[in-house]
C-alpha positions in Angstrom: -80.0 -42.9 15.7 -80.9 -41.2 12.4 -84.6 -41.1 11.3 -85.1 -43.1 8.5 -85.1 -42.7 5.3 -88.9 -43.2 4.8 -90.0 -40.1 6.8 -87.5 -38.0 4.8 -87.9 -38.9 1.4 -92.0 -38.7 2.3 -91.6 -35.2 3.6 -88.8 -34.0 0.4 -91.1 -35.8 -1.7 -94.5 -33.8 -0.8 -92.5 -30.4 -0.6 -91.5 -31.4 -4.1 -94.5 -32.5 -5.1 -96.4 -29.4 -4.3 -93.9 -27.1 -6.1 -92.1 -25.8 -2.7 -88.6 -24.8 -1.9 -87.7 -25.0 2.4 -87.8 -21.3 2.2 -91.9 -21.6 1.0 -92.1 -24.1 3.1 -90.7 -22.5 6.2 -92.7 -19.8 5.7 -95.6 -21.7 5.4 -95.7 -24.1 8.6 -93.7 -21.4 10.8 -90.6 -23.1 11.3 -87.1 -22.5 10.1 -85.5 -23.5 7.1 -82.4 -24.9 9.0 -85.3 -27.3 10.7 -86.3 -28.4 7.8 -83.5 -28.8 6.2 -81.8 -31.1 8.9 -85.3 -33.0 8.9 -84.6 -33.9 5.1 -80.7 -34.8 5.7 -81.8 -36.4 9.1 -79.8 -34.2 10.7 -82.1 -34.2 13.7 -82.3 -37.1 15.5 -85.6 -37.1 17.0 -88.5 -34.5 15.4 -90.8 -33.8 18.2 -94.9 -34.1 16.8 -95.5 -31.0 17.1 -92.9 -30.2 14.0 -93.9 -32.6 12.1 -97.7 -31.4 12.7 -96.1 -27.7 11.5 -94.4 -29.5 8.6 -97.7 -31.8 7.5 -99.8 -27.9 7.9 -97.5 -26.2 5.7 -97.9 -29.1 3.3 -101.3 -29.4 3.3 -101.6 -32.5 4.5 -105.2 -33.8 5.4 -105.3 -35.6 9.0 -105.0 -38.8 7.4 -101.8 -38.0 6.0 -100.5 -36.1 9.1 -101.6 -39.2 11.2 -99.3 -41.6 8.8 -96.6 -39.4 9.0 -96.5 -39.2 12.9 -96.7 -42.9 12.9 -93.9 -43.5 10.7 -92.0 -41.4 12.7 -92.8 -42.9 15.8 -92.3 -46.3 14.2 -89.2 -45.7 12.8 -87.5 -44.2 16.0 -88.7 -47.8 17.8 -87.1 -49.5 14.9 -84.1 -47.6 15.4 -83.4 -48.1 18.8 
């Protein structure tokens, strides 16, 4: 099972979108850039919430934002199944 494209291409598209490179990134929510990048190939299989809740600090996100992307996530690994 992969995680779908949606979570990925949200998460590339708001590093992008904020002028980032994964090595900013990494910096910025604490995690590795080899997380991040298997994240955005979907390399990783399952992200645990508490990455993405890294991933959606380093971003910026606001807690509406985080709370979508944890639910597409969670949605998409149901789909998946």
């Amino acid at each position: 099972m992969k995680l779908r494209n949606s979570v990925r291409e949200l998460l590339v598209d708001a590093r992008w979108g904020r002028g980032l490179t994964q090595e900013e990134l990494a910096k910025l929510s604490g995690l590795s850039i080899r997380t991040i990048s298997d994240i955005e190939r979907g390399q990783v299989l399952r992200p645990r919430a508490a990455t993405l809740r890294m991933l959606a600090l380093g971003l910026g996100m606001d807690d509406t934002e985080t709370k979508a992307l944890l639910r597409m996530a969670h949605d998409s690994m149901i789909i998946d199944r």
